[in-house]
C-alpha positions, 0 to 999 in steps of 0.5 A: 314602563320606563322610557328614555324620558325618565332616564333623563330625569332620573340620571339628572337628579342623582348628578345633582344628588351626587353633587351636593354629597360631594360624590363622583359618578361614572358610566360607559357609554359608546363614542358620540353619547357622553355629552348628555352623561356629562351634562346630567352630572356625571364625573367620570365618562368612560367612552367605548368598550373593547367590543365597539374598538373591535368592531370599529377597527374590523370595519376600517380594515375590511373597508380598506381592502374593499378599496384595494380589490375595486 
């Protein structure tokens, strides 16, 4: 069974293999989370997706109008 440590481990170790071949790495992610990415190695860190802006934005205006009907 894998765990979040062996992730680490494992996404470490093919940053550096990656590396060494002189190879880009990239993966999605959501915002607040690419900090580890890059630190394991990767070169390319896509942050969000069309679903978490969409959601985050329907957040913001549903909270705006909320404000608005107090």
């Amino acid at each position: 069974m894998c765990c979040k440590a062996d992730f680490s481990a494992n996404a470490t170790a093919i940053g550096k293999r990656a590396k060494a071949a002189d190879k880009a790495i990239g993966i999605l992610t959501v915002d607040g989370k690419a900090e580890p990415s890059l630190a394991q190695g990767a070169t390319r860190v896509g942050v969000g997706s069309d679903k978490h802006l969409l959601i985050a934005a329907a957040d913001a205006l549903a909270a705006r109008f909320a404000r608005k009907a107090q």
